[in-house]
C-alpha positions in Angstrom: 10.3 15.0 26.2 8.6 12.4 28.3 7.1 8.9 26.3 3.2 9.3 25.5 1.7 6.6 26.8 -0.1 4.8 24.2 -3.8 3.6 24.5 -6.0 1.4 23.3 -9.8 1.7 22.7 -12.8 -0.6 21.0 -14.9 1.0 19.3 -18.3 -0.8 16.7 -18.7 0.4 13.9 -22.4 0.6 11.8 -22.1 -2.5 10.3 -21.3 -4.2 13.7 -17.2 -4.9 13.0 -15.2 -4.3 16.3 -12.3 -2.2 15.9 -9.2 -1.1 18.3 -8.0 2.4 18.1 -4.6 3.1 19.0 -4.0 6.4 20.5 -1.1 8.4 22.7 -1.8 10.5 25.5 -1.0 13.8 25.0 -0.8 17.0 27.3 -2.7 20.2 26.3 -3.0 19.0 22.2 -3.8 21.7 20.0 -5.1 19.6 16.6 -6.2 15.9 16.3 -4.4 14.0 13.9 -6.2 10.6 12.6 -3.8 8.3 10.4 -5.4 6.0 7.9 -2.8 2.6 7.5 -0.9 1.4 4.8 -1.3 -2.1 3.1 -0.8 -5.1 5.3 0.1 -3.2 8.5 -2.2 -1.1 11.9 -2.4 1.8 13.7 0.4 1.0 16.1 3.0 2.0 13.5 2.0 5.8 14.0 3.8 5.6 17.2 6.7 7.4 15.4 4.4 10.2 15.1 3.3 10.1 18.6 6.5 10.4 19.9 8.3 13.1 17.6 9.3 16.4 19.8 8.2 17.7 16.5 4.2 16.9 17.1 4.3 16.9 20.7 1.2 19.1 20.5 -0.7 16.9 18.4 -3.0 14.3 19.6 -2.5 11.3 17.2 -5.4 8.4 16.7 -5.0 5.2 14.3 -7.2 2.8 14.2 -6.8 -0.8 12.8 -8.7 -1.5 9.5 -11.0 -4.0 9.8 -8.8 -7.5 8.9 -6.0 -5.8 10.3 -3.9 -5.6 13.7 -6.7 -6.7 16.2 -9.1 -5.5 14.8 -12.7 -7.7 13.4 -12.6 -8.5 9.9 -11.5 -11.0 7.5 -7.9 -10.9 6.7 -6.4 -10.4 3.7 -10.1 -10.3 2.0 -12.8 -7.8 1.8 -16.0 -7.7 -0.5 -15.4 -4.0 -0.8 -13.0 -1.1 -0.2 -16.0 1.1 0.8 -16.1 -0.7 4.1 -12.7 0.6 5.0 -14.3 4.0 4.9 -17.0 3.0 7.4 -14.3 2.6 9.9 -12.5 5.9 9.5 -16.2 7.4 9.9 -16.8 5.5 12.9 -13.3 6.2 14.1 -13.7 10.4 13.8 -17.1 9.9 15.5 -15.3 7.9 18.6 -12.5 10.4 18.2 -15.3 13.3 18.4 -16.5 12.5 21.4 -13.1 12.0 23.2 -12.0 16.0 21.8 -15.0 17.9 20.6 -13.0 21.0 20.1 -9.9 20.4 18.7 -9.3 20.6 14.8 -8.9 17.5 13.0 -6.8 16.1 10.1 -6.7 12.8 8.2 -3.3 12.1 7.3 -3.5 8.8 4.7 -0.1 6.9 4.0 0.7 4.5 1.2 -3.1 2.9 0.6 -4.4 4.7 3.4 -3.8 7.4 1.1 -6.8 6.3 -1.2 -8.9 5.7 1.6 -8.5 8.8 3.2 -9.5 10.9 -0.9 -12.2 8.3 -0.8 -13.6 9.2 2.5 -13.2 12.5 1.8 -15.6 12.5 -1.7 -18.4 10.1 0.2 -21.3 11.7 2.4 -20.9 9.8 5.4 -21.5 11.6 8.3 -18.8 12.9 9.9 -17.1 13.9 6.6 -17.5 17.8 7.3 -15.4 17.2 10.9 -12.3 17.7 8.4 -10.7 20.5 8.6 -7.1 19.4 6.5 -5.7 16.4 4.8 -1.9 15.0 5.0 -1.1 12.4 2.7 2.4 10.6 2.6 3.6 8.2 0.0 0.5 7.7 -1.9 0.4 5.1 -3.7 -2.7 5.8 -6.5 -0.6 4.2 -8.8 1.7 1.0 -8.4 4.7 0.5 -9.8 5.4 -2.8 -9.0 5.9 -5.7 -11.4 5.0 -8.8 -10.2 7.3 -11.6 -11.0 6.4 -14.9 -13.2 5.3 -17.1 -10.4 3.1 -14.6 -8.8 1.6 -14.5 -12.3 1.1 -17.8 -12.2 -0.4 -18.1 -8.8 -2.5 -15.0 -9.9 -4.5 -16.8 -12.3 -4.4 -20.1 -10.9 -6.7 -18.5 -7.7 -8.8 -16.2 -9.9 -9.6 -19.9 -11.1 -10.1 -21.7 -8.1 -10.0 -19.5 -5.5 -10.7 -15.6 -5.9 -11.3 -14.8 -2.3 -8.9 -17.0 -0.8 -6.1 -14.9 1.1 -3.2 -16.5 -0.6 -1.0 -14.0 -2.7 1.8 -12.8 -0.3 2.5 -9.2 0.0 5.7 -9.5 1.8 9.0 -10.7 0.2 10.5 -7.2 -0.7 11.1 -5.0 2.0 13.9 -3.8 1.3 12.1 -1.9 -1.6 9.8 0.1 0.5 12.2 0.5 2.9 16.0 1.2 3.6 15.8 1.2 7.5 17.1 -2.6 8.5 15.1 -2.3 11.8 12.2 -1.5 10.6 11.7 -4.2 8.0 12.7 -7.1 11.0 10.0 -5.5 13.0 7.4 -6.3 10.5 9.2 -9.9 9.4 8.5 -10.8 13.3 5.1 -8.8 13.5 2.0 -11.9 14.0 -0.5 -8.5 13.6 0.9 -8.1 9.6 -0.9 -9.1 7.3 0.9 -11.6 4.3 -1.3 -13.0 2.6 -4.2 -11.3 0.7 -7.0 -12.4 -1.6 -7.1 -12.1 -5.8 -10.1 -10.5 -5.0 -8.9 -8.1 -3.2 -5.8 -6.6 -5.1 -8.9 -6.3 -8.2 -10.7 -4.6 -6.2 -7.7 -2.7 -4.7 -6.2 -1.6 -8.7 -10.4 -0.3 -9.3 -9.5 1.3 -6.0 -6.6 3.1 -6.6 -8.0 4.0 -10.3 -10.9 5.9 -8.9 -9.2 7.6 -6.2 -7.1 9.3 -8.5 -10.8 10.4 -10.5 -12.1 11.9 -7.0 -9.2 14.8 -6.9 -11.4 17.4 -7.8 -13.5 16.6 -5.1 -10.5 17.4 -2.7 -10.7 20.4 -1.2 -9.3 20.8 2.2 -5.6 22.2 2.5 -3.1 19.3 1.3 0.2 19.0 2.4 1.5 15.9 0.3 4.9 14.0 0.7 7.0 11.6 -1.3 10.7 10.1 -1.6 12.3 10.9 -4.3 13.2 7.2 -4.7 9.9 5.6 -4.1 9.9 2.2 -5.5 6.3 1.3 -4.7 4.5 4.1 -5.9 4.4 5.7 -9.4 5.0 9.3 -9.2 3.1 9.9 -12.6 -0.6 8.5 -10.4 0.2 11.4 -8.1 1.2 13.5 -10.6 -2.3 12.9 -12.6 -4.0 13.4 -9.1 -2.2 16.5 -8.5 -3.2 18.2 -11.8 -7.1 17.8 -11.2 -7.1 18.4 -7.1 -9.9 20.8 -6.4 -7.9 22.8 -3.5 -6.2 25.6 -4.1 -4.3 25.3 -0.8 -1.5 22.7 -1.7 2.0 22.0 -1.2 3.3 19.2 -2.3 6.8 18.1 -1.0 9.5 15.2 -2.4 11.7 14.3 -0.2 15.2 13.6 -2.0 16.7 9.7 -1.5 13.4 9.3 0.2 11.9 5.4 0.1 8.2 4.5 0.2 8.5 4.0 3.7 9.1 7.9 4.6 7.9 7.6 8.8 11.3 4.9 9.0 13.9 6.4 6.7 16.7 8.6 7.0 14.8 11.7 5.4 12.0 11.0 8.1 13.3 14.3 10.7 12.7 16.2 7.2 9.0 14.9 6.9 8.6 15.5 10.7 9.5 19.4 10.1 7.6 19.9 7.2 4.7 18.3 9.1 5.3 20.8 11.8 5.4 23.7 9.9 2.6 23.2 8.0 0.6 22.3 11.0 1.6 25.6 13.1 1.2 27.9 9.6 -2.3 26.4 9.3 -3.5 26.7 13.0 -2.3 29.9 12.9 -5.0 30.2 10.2 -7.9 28.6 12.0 -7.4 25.8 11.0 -11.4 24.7 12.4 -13.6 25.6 9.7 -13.1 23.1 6.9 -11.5 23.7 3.5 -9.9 27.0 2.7 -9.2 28.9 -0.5 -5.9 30.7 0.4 -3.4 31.4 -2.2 -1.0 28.2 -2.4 1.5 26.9 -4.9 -0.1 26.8 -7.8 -0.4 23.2 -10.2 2.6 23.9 -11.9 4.8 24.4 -9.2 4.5 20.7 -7.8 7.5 18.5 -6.7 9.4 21.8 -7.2 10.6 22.1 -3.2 12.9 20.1 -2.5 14.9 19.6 0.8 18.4 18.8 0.7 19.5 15.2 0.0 18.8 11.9 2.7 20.8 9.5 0.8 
């Protein structure tokens, strides 16, 4: 399969923030699949997706959060998470009027994950352009402990300094990810963002909290996916979220050996197939018309599929 060429568009949203929208061109796409970012990083990571033989069909779009990649914004500080949803409206209204027709998906990984349950429970406009929901790695809970000096700075800035982009959110890599190349290309990415405010991982843990609240609202077909050996988020958040989503259309996948980082990691042609598959079986369904009510693994048979192990 030949590269996709990857584009780049601007795009304002409401509030007047510029954002760039990364997208590849694809030949003939048959669904439109919009990928919400994780902490600290932009839309030009979802070029593994892009190029896949796997999605080859699929027409992906990621835009940069505002304060991220090259994108407006503040970075490392925001006054609220809700703004993060004005950009994934805006960018579904840009995405609209580039393919009216074809169905579209939000796929959310890590803390786009939140974003993306978030959006999904608002009334912004373009809400009902939905038709399904992927989410990978979600992190609606965090399991990681911050060590004593982090503490320290921690309070020190909620002091002096709340809003001050200063608490680094690199430094352990090799937690969310076992793939060696992929951490040195975000050590040596200037578009990554290090540093962020106090202000902004409170808001960030009220964030996560209510995300986890809004499952019932959720219900578009889900196809969730998770490593077995995630280190960054805590499997009993998605667990909770899980138990209370509102769709009866679920299937929920872990991923055995499988880091945080699932879209750079050995079990990552596993998470490509299951994307596929789940893609053709629901635009075989008509995937167009919002959520659906089919009969899917029920709530007590979550995390029970599991693929053969990636260690």
């Amino acid at each position: 399969m030949a590269k996709k060429e990857e584009q780049e568009a601007l795009l304002t949203t409401r509030d007047g923030i510029t954002l760039s929208v990364h997208s590849w061109k694809t030949e003939q796409p048959n669904c439109l699949l919009l990928c919400i970012q994780g902490l600290g990083g932009h839309g030009g990571y979802y070029d593994v997706l892009a190029q896949a033989p796997e999605l080859a069909t699929v027409q992906i779009v990621a835009p940069d959060l505002r304060g991220h990649g090259r994108s407006q914004g503040r970075r490392g500080d925001i006054a609220s998470f809700r703004l993060y949803l004005e950009d994934v409206d805006s960018t579904i209204a840009w995405a609209r009027r580039c393919w009216p027709s074809l169905p579209l998906i939000l796929l959310g990984e890590s803390m786009g994950a939140s974003i993306a349950i978030h959006y999904l429970s608002s009334h912004l406009p373009h809400v009902q352009e939905v038709s399904g929901l992927i989410l990978i790695s979600p992190v609606l809970s965090a399991s990681i402990t911050p060590r004593p000096g982090e503490v320290l700075r921690y309070l020190r800035l909620l002091l002096t300094a709340p809003t001050q982009p200063a608490m680094p959110i690199t430094g352990r890599e090799e937690l969310g990810c076992r793939d060696a190349s992929f951490n040195e290309r975000l050590r040596n990415d200037p578009l990554f963002v290090r540093l962020v405010s106090v202000r902004f991982l409170n808001l960030l843990s009220l964030w996560l909290s209510s995300a986890r609240r809004r499952a019932p609202a959720i219900r578009l077909p889900l196809l969730l996916l998770r490593g077995s050996c995630d280190y960054i988020a805590r499997e009993r958040g998605t667990r909770a979220f899980l138990r209370r989503i509102g769709s009866r259309d679920v299937e929920a996948i872990t991923l055995t050996g499988g880091y945080h980082s699932l879209l750079h990691d050995p079990a990552t042609p596993a998470l490509l197939e299951a994307m596929h598959s789940w893609l053709q079986r629901h635009l075989s369904l008509g995937l167009s018309t919002g959520a659906t009510e089919a009969g899917q693994p029920s709530p007590s048979g979550y995390f029970d599929r599991q693929p053969a192990s990636y260690n």
